[in-house]
N, C-alpha and C positions, 0 to 999 in steps of 0.2 A: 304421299309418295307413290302410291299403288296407283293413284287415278292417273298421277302426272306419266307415267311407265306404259297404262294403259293406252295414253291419247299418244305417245309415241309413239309405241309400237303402229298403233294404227294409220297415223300419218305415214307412216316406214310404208305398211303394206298397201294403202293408197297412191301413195308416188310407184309403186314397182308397177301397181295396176295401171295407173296414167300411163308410164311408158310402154306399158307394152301396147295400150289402146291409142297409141298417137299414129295417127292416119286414118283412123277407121270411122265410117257416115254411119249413121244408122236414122229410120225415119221412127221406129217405136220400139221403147226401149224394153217392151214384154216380149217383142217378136225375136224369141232365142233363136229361131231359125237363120234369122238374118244376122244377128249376131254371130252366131257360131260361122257363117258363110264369109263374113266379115273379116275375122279373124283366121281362117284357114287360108284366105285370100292371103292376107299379110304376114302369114308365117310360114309360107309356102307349105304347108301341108293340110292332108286331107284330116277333116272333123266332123265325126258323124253325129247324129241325134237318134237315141233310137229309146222306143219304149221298152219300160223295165217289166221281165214277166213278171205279175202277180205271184208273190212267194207269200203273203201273208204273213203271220207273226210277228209280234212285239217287236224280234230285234234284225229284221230283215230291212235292206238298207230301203232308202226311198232313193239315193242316187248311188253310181259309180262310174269311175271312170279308167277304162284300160288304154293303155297306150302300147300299139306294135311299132315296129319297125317300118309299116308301110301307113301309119294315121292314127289318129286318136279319135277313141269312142267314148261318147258320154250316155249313159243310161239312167230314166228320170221314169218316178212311177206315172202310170196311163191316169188315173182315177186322182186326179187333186185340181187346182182350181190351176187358173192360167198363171196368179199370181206366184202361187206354191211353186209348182212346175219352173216357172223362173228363176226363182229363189233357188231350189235345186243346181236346176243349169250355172246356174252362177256358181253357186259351190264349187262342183267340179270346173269350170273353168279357170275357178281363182287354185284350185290344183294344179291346174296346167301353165295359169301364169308363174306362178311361185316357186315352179319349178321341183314340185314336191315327189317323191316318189315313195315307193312299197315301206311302208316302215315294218313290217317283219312277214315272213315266208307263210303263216300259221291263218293272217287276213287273207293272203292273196290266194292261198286255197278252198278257203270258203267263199270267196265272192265269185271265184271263175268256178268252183260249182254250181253254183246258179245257172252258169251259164249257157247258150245252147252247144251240143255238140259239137259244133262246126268250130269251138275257139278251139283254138291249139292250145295247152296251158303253157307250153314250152318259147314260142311267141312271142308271151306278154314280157313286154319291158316292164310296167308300172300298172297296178291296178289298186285301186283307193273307193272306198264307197263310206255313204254317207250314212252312218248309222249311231254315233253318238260323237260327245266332245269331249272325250277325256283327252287324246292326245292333243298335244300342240298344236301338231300341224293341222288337225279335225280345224282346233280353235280358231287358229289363221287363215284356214280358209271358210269360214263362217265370218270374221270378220271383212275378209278380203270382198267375200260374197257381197255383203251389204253395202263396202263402198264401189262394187261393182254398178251396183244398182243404184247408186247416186250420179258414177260417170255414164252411166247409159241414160238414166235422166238427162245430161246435161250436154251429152252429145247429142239425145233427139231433140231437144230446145231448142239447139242454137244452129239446127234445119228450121227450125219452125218460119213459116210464114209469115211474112213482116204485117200483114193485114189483120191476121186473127184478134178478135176482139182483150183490151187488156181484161175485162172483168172474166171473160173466160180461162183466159191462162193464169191468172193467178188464184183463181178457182184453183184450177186442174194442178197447180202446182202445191199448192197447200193439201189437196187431199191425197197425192202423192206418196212424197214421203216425208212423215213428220219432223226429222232430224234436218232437213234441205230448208226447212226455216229460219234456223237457229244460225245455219253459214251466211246470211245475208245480213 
């Protein structure tokens, strides 16, 4: 019963992610830059990427994400591999697809303390950082994250070059991501 709940929900939070991803190119699906440019293109608003200061500590977030009035900003630690950093990114995006916002006043004043001077605290519409999964919504966009990272897979493929050799693409596609074997 638990599993069958499981792969719904998940399918749920895969279809909202397709829709919100339909129109959008990308040529590689680690280049969060071009993602994020992709997406503020087709949601008519501005989406920054900016690195997280160094806070250290156990439970200091590795991502966050606030949203003003004038764009949304994603914050992702400097010091992790390209792949992590992605995976991040994605986090907080599948926040902003899902339409997730502040779940209580007591987070959003600790994460915009972190923050530089120059945030207004008063500004923020929504601020979310990534620092465990006990809530729901942490959980949903952890899972949204990773089927995020399957439809970025699958929109850079389907640019790929009709020439590229098959023994390299399914290489490249097998060491991927291992869950993208199992849907074919």
């Amino acid at each position: 019963m638990f599993n069958r709940r499981y792969a719904r929900k998940e399918a749920r939070l895969r279809r909202q992610c397709e829709e919100q991803l339909r129109g959008i190119e990308i040529s590689d699906p680690y280049a969060v830059n071009e993602v994020c440019h992709q997406l503020a293109v087709k949601r008519g608003r501005p989406l920054h990427l900016h690195e997280l200061p160094d806070m250290g500590g156990v439970n200091a977030p590795c991502g966050l994400m606030i949203s003003f009035e004038t764009g949304d900003h994603i914050f992702h630690v400097a010091a992790t591999s390209e792949r992590h950093r992605a995976q991040i990114v994605r986090h907080e995006l599948a926040h902003l697809l899902l339409g997730h916002s502040s779940e209580n006043a007591g987070v959003v004043e600790s994460l915009l303390s972190i923050m530089p001077e120059s945030v207004d605290p008063l500004a923020v519409l929504t601020a979310l950082g990534r620092t465990s999964y006990d809530s729901e919504t942490e959980y949903d966009a952890e899972v949204a994250a990773s089927a995020l990272g399957e439809l970025f897979e699958e929109l850079a493929h389907s640019g790929r070059e009709p020439g590229r050799p098959g023994t390299i693409t399914r290489l490249d596609d097998a060491l991927v991501h291992p869950r993208r074997n199992r849907r074919s």
